[in-house]
C-alpha positions as CSV (number, residue, x, y, z in Angstrom):
1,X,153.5,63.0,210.8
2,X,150.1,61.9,209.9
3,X,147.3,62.2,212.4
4,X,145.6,58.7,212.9
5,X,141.9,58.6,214.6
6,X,140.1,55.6,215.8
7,X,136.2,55.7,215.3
8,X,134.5,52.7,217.9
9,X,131.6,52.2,219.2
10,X,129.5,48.9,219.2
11,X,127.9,47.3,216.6
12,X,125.3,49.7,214.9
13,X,125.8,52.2,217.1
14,X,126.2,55.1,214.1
15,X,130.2,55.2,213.6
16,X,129.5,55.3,209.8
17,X,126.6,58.0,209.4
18,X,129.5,59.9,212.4
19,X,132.2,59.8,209.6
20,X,130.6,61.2,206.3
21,X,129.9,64.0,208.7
22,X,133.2,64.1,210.4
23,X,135.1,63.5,207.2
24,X,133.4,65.8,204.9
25,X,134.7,68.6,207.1
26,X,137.5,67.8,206.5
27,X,137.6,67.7,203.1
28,X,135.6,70.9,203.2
29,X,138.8,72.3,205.1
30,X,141.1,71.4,202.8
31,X,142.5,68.7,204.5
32,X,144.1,65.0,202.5
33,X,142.5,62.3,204.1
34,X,142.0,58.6,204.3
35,X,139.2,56.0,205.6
36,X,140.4,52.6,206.3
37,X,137.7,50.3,207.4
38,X,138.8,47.7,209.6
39,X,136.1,45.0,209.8
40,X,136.1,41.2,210.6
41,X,133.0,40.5,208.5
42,X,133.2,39.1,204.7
43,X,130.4,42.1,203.5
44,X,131.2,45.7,204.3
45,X,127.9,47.3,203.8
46,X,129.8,50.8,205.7
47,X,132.2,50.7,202.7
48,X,129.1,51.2,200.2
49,X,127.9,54.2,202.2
50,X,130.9,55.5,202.6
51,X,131.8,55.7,198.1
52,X,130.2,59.4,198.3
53,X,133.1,60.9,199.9
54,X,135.5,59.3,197.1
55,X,137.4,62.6,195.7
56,X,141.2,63.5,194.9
57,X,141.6,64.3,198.8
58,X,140.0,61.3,200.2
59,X,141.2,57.9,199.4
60,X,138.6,55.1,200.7
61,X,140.4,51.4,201.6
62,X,139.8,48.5,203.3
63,X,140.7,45.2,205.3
64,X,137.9,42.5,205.2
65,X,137.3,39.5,207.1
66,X,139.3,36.1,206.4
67,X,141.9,34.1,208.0
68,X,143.0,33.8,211.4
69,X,143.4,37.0,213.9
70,X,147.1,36.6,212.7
71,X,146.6,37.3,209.3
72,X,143.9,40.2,209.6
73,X,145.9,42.0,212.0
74,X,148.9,42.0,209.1
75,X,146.7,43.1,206.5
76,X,145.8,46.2,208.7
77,X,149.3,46.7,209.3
78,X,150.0,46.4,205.6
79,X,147.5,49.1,204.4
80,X,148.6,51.4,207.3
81,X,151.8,51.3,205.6
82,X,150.6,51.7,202.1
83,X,148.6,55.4,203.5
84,X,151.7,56.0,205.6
85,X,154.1,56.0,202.7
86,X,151.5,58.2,200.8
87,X,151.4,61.9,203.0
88,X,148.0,61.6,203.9
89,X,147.3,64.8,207.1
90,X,144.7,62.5,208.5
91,X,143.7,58.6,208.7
92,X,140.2,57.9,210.0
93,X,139.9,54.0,211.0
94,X,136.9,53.0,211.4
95,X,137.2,49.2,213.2
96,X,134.5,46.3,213.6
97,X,131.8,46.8,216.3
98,X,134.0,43.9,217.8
99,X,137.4,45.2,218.0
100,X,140.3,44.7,220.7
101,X,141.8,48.5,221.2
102,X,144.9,47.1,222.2
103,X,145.7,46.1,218.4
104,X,145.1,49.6,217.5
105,X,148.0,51.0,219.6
106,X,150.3,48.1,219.3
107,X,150.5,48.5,215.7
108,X,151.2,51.6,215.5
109,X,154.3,51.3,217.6
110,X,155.6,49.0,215.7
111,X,158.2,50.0,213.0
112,X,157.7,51.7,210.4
113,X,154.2,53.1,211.1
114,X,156.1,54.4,214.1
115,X,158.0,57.1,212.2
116,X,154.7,57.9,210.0
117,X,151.7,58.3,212.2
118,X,150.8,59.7,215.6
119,X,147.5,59.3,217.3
120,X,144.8,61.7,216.9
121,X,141.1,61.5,218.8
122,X,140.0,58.3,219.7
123,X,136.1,59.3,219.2
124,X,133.4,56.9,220.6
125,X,129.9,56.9,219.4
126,X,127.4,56.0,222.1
127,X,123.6,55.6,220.4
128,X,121.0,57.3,222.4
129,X,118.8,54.3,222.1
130,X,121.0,51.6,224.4
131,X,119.3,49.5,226.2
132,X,120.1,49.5,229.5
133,X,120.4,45.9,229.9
134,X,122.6,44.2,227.4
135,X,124.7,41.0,227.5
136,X,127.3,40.2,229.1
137,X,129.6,40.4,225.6
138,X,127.9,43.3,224.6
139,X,128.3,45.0,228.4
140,X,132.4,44.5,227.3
141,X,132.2,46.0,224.0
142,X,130.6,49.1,225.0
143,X,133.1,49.7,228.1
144,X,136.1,48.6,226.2
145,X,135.8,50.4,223.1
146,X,134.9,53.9,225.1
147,X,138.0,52.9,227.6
148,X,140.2,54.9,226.0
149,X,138.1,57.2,224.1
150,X,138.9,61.3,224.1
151,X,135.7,62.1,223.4
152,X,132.2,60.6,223.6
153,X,129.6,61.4,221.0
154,X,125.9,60.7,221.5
155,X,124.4,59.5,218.2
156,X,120.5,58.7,217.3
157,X,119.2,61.9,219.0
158,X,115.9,63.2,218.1
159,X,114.4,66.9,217.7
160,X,112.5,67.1,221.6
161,X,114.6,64.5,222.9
162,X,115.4,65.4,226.3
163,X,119.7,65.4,225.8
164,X,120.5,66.1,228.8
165,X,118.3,63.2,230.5
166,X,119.5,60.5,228.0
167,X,123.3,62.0,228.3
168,X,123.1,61.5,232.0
169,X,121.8,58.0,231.4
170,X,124.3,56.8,228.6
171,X,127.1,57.9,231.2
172,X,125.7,56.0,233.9
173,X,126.2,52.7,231.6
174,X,129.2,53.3,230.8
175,X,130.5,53.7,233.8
176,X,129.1,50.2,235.3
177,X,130.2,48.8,232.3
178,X,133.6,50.0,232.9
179,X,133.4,48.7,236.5
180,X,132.5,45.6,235.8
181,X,136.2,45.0,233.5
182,X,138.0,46.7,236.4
183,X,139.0,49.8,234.4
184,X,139.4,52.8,236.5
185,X,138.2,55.5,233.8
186,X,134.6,57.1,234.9
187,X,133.5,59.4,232.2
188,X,131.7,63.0,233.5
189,X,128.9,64.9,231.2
190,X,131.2,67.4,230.1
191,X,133.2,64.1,228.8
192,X,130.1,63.4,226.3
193,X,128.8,65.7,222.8
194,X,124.8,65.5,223.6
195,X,123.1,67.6,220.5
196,X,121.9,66.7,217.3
197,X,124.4,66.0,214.6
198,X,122.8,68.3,212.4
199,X,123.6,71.4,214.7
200,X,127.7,70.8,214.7
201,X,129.6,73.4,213.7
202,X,133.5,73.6,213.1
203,X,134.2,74.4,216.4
204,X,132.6,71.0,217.2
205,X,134.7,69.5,214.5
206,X,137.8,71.2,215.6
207,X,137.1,69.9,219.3
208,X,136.4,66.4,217.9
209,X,140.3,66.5,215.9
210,X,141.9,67.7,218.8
211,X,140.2,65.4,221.4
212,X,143.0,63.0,221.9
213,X,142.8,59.6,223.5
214,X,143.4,58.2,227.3
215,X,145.7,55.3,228.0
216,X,143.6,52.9,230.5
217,X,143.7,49.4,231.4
218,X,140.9,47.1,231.5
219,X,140.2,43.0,231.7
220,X,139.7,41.7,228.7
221,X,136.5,39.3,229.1
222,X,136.0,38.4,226.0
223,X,138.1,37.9,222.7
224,X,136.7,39.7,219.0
225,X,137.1,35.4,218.4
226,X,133.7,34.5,221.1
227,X,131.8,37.3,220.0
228,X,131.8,37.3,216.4
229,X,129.3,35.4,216.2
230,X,126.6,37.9,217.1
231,X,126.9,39.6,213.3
232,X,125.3,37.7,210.1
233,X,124.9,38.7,206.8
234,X,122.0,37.6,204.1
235,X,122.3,38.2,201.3
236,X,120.5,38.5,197.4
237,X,117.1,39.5,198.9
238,X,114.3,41.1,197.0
239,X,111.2,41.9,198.8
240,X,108.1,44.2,198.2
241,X,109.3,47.3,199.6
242,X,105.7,47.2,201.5
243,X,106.4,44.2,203.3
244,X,110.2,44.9,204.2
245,X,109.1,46.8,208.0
246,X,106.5,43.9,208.5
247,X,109.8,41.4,208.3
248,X,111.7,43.0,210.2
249,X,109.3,43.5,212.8
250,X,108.7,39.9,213.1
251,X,112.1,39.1,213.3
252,X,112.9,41.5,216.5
253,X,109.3,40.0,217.7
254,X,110.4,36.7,217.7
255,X,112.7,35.1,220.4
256,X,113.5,32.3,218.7
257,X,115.6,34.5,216.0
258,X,117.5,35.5,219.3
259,X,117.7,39.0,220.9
260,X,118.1,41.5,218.0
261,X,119.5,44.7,218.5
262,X,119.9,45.5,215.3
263,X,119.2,45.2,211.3
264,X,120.7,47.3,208.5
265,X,121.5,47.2,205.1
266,X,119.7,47.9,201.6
267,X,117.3,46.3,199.2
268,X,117.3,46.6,195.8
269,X,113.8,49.1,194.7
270,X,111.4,48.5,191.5
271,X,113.3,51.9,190.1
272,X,116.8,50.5,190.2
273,X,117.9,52.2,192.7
274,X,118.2,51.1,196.4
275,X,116.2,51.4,199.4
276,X,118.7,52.1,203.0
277,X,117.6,49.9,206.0
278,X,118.4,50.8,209.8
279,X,115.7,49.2,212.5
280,X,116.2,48.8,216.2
281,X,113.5,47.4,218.5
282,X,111.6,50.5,218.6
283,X,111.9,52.2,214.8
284,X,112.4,51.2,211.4
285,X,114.0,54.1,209.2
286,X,114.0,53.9,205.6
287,X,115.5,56.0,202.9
288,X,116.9,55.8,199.7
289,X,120.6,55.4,197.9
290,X,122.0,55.6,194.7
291,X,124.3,52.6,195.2
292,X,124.2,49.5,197.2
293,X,124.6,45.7,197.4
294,X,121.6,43.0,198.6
295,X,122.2,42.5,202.3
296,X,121.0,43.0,205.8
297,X,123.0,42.5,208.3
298,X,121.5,41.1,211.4
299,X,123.0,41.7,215.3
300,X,122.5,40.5,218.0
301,X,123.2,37.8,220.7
302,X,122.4,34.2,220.3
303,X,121.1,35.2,216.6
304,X,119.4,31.4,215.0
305,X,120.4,32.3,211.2
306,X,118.3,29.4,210.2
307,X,114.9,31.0,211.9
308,X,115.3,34.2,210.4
309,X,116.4,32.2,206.7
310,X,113.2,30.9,207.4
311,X,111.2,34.6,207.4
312,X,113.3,35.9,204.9
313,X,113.1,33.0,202.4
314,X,109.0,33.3,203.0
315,X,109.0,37.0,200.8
316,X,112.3,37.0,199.2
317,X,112.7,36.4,195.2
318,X,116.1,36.2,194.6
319,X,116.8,32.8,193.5
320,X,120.8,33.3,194.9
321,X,119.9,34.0,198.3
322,X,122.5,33.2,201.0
323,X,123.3,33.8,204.4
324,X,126.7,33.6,206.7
């Protein structure tokens, strides 16, 4: 049978940049993979990052936003069965931020993905950077998509970050998180991968394939439906590349934008190429990409798209700006 992992972790937390690594080794191992991305938006920014790892043993598809839950939830089930029929040794899903576990397992009960896949590691990617108070919605993503995880992995650390301190303190979360949607799961350190990303070696990987999942019950507060609201996407925007951290700055700086945890995306550069975006509160990082597509995607709770239209439309261009 084929071995199916799940990849969560909220929105931005580093599930992407997690699964080059992750699926690199194994295609370096000689393994036949694929990478279905699961996601509830209209733009898939991941999927662009993702192309690189397009060879004869990995096979990149997807299931986009629109329609009703209904309809999403059969177009997953109808690309699981497309990779099912197919012989793949491992699928690596990589869901929304906003994502109800529950559909996960359920589907893959159901006949005939039943006779084709068993589950793998349910890995969840916890960023170093967290804040410690988040909202309420966001307080339910983070404990439900870890509920039932097999292993946690610690993203966003820094050479001279104290690990062990931020570890310790990503736990504690969690756990009150989890207590607060009745789920009796309580994660331990040993429970967590604390190190930087660039030090894994195969054992790590091996670990991470053979870290399983735990069944566990939890309330659900909140339906993907309520919260989807805390992800939007503008689009066509050309900027000097000199201005682009002074933007986003204002934009986390202002309340009226609502509390932003986090912007990503890419920008077209005067070279053709394309200039890679990921800013939280306290960094802007910027590199560089062969390929991309115009858009920043903007989370966060209570987000006023018209505001940051506003800022964005003061630098930008592009004549075919939009936003959604």
């Amino acid at each position: 049978m084929t071995k199916i992992d799940l990849i969560t972790g909220i929105l931005g937390s580093g599930k992407t940049t997690f699964m080059l690594r992750y699926a690199r080794h194994l295609i370096d191992s000689g393994e036949k993979i694929a990478i279905l991305e699961n996601d509830f938006g209209a733009v898939n920014i991941d999927m662009m990052i993702l192309q690189e790892l397009k060879c004869d043993r990995c096979q990149l598809e997807m299931v986009a936003g629109g329609g009703d839950a209904d309809c999403h939830r059969r177009r997953f089930k109808t690309q699981l069965i497309s990779l099912g029929m197919q012989g793949f040794d491992r699928v690596i899903v990589e869901p929304s931020g906003i994502f109800d576990m529950d559909e996960f397992f359920d589907i893959l009960h159901e006949s005939p993905l039943d006779r084709w896949f068993e589950t793998g590691s349910v890995l969840t990617i916890i960023d170093a950077e967290t804040e410690d108070d988040l909202s309420p919605q966001m307080e339910y993503l983070l404990a439900s998509e870890a509920a039932c995880s097999g292993r946690l992995i610690l993203s966003k650390l820094h050479p001279g970050d104290d690990a062990e301190m931020i570890a310790e303190r990503q736990i504690s979360h969690i756990n009150r998180a989890l207590e607060e949607i009745k789920c009796d799961r309580r994660f331990r350190r040993s429970d967590m991968t604390a190190q930087l990303w660039d030090d894994f070696t195969a054992e790590d990987f091996g670990a991470f394939m053979r870290a399983g999942y735990r069944g566990s019950a939890y309330i659900k507060k909140f339906s993907p439906d309520e919260i989807r609201s805390s992800v939007h996407y503008f689009m066509h925007i050309n900027m000097p590349e000199s201005s682009i951290e002074s933007v986003i700055n204002s934009i986390f700086n202002d309340q009226g934008c609502g509390r932003i945890y986090r912007i990503k995306g890419a920008l077209p550069d005067v070279n053709g190429g394309w200039i890679k975006i990921n800013a939280t509160r306290e960094k802007t990082e910027i590199g560089r990409a062969v390929n991309g597509q115009s858009v920043l995607i903007v989370i966060g709770d209570g987000i006023d798209r018209d505001r940051i239209d506003e800022v964005f439309k003061a630098v930008n261009t592009d004549p075919e700006y939009v936003s959604i």
